[in-house]
C-alpha positions as CSV (number, residue, x, y, z in Angstrom):
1,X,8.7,21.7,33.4
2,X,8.3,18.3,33.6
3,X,5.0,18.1,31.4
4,X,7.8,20.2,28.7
5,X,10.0,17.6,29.1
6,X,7.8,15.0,27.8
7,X,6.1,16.9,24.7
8,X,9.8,17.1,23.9
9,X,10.6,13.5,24.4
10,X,7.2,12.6,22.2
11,X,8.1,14.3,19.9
12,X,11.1,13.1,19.7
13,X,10.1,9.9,19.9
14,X,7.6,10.1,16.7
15,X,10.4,11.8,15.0
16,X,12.7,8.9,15.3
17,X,10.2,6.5,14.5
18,X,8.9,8.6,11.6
19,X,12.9,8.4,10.1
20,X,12.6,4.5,10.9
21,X,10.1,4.0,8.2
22,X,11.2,6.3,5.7
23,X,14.8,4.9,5.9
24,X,12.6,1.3,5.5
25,X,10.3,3.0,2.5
26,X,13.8,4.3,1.1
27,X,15.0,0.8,1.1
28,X,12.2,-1.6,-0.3
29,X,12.1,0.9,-3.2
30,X,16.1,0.2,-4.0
31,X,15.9,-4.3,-3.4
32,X,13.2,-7.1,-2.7
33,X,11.8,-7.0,1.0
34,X,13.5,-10.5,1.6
35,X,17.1,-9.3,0.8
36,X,16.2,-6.1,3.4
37,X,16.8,-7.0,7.2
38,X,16.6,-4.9,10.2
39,X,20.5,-4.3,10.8
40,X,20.6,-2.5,6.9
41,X,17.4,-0.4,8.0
42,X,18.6,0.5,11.4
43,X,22.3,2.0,9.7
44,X,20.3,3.8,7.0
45,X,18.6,5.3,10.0
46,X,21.4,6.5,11.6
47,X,20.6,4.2,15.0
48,X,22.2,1.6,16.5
49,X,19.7,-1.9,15.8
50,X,18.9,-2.0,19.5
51,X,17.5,1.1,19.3
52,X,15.6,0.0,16.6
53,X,14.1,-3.0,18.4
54,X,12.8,0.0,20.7
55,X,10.4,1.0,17.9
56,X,9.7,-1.9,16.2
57,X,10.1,-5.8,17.2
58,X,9.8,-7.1,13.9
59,X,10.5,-6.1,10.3
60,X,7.2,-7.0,9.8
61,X,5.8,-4.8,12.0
62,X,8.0,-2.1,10.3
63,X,6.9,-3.1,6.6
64,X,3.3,-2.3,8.2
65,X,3.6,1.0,8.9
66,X,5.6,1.4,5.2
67,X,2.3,0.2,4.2
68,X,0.5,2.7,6.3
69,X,2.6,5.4,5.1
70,X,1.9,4.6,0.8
71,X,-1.5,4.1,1.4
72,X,-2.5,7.6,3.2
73,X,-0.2,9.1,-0.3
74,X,-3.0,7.2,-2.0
75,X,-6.4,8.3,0.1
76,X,-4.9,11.7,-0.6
77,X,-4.3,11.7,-3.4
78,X,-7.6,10.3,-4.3
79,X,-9.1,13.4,-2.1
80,X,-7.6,15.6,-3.9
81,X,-8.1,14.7,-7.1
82,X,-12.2,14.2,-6.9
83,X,-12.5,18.0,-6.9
84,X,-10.8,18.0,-10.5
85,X,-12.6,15.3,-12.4
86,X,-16.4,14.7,-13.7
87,X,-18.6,12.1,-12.2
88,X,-18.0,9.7,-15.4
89,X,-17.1,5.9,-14.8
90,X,-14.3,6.3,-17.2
91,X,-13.1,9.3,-14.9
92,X,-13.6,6.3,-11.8
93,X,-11.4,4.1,-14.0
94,X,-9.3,6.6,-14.7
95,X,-8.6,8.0,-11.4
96,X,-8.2,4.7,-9.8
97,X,-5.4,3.4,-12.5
98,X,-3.4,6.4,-12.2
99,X,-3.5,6.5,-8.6
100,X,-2.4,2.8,-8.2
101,X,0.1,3.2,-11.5
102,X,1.8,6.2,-9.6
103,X,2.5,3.6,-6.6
104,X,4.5,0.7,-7.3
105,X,5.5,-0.1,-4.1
106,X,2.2,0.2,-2.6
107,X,0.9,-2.4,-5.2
108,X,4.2,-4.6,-3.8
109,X,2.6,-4.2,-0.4
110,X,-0.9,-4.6,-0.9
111,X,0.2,-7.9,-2.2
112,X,3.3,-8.5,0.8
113,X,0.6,-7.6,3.5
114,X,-1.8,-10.8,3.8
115,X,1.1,-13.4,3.2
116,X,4.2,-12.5,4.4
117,X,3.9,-9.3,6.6
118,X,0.6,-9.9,8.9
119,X,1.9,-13.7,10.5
120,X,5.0,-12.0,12.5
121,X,3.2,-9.0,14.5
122,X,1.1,-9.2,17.9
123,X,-2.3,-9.4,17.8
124,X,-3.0,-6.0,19.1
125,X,-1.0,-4.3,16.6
126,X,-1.9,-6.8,13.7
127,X,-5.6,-5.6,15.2
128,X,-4.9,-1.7,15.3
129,X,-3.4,-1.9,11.9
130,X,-5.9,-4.0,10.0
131,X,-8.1,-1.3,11.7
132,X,-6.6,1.6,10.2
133,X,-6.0,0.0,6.9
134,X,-10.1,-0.8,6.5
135,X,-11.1,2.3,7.8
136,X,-9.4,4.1,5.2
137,X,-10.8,2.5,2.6
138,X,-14.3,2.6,3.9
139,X,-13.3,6.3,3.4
140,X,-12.1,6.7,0.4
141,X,-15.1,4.4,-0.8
142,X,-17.7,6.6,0.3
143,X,-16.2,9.6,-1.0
144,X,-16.4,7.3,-4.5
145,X,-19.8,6.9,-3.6
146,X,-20.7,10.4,-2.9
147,X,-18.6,11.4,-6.1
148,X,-19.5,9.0,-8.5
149,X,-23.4,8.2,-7.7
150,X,-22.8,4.7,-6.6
151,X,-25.0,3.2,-4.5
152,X,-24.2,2.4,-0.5
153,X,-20.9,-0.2,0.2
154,X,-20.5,-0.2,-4.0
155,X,-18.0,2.1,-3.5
156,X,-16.0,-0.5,-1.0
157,X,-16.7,-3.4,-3.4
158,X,-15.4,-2.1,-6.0
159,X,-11.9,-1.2,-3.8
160,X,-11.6,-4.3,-2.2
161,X,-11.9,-6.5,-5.6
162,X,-9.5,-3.9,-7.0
163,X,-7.4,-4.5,-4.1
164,X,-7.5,-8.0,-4.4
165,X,-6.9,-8.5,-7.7
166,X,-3.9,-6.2,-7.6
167,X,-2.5,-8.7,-4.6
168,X,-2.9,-11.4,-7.2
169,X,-1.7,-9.8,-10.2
170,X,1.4,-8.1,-8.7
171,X,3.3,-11.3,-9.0
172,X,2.5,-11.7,-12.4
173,X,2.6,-8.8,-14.1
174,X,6.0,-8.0,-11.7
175,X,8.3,-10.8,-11.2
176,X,11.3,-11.8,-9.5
177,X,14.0,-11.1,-11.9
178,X,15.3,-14.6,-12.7
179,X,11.4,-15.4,-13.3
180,X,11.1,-12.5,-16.0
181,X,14.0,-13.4,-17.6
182,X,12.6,-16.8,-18.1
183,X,9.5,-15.7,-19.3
184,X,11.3,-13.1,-21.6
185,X,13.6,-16.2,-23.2
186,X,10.5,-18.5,-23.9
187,X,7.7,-17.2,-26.3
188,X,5.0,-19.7,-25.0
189,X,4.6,-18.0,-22.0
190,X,2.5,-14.6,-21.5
191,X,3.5,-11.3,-20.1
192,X,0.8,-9.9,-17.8
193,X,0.2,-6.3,-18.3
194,X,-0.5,-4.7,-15.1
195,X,-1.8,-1.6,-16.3
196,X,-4.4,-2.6,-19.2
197,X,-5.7,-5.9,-16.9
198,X,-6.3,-3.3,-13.9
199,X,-8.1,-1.1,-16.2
200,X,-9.9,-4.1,-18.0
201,X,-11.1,-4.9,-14.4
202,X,-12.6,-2.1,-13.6
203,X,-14.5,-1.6,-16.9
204,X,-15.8,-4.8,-16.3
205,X,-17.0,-4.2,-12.4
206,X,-18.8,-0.9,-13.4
207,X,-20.3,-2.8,-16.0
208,X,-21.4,-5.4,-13.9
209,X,-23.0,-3.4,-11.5
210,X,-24.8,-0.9,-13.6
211,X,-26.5,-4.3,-15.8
């Protein structure tokens, strides 16, 4: 009974925590992470904020597992997807713009993760996550790999440069809204599009590599 007891409890348990970060996804997609804290997640969760301390002792540690939760949408949907296209570099291109394009707030926290979300968590967690985050895209690079004919760790070049250049661009091509109203007021300074300078990337890497 008691062994019962506790698959109920865990279960529980990951429930909770599962409605924890979609109540936090729910939020960062409605306002900027910085005007979010953990009192205004904890009441769109239904819980009181002690209980959400339970779960999570930061917001940063949260925001992680938000980050966990886009990128798996994007692994999948990069899975699923390679059974539907041809083995072309503009079907790579392709594939990998409309998967990041789909995913706004996953560009915001590739970019949020490195200098603002990884320097409040424990070092164990910071470890485990930074684990889990890596070994996803060492999968989703060799299924490129496989896919596309590219030759061993190509595949996880090519995503981490994306990766970092979209952690760059992000702020750019998206900026806070008294910044883009700046830039929209004063011709001499230039809009970034973050579409055609991802794309223009990644033509360039593929050509780089196949030279």
């Amino acid at each position: 009974m008691s062994n019962k007891k506790r698959a109920y409890s865990d279960a529980d348990k990951q429930q909770r925590e599962d409605n924890i970060i979609g109540a936090a996804e729910t939020l960062l997609k409605e306002k900027d992470y910085l005007a979010i804290n953990m009192a205004e997640v904890a009441q769109s969760a239904g819980l009181a904020k002690g209980t959400l301390y339970l779960y999570f002792k930061t917001r940063e540690e949260l925001f992680l597992k938000v980050f966990e939760r886009q990128t798996v949408s994007w692994r999948d949907e990069i899975e699923q997807s390679l059974g539907e296209i041809d083995s072309s570099d503009e079907a790579l291109i392709e594939l990998l713009v409309k998967t990041t394009m789909d995913r706004p707030l996953f560009t915001r926290l590739v970019a949020l993760s490195p200098i603002v979300l990884e320097y409040n968590v424990a070092l164990e967690q910071l470890r485990e996550h930074k684990l889990w985050v890596y070994g996803n895209l060492y999968e989703v690079a060799h299924l490129l790999e496989e896919k596309f004919d590219l030759r061993p760790t190509q595949g996880t070049h090519l995503l981490l440069t994306m990766f970092v250049f979209v952690a760059g661009l992000e702020g750019f091509a998206h900026p806070a809204p008294m910044t883009g109203h700046i830039i929209d007021s004063e011709p001499s300074l230039v809009t970034i599009d973050f579409e055609s300078e991802l794309r223009s990337l990644l033509v360039a890497l593929l050509a780089v590599a196949s030279a």
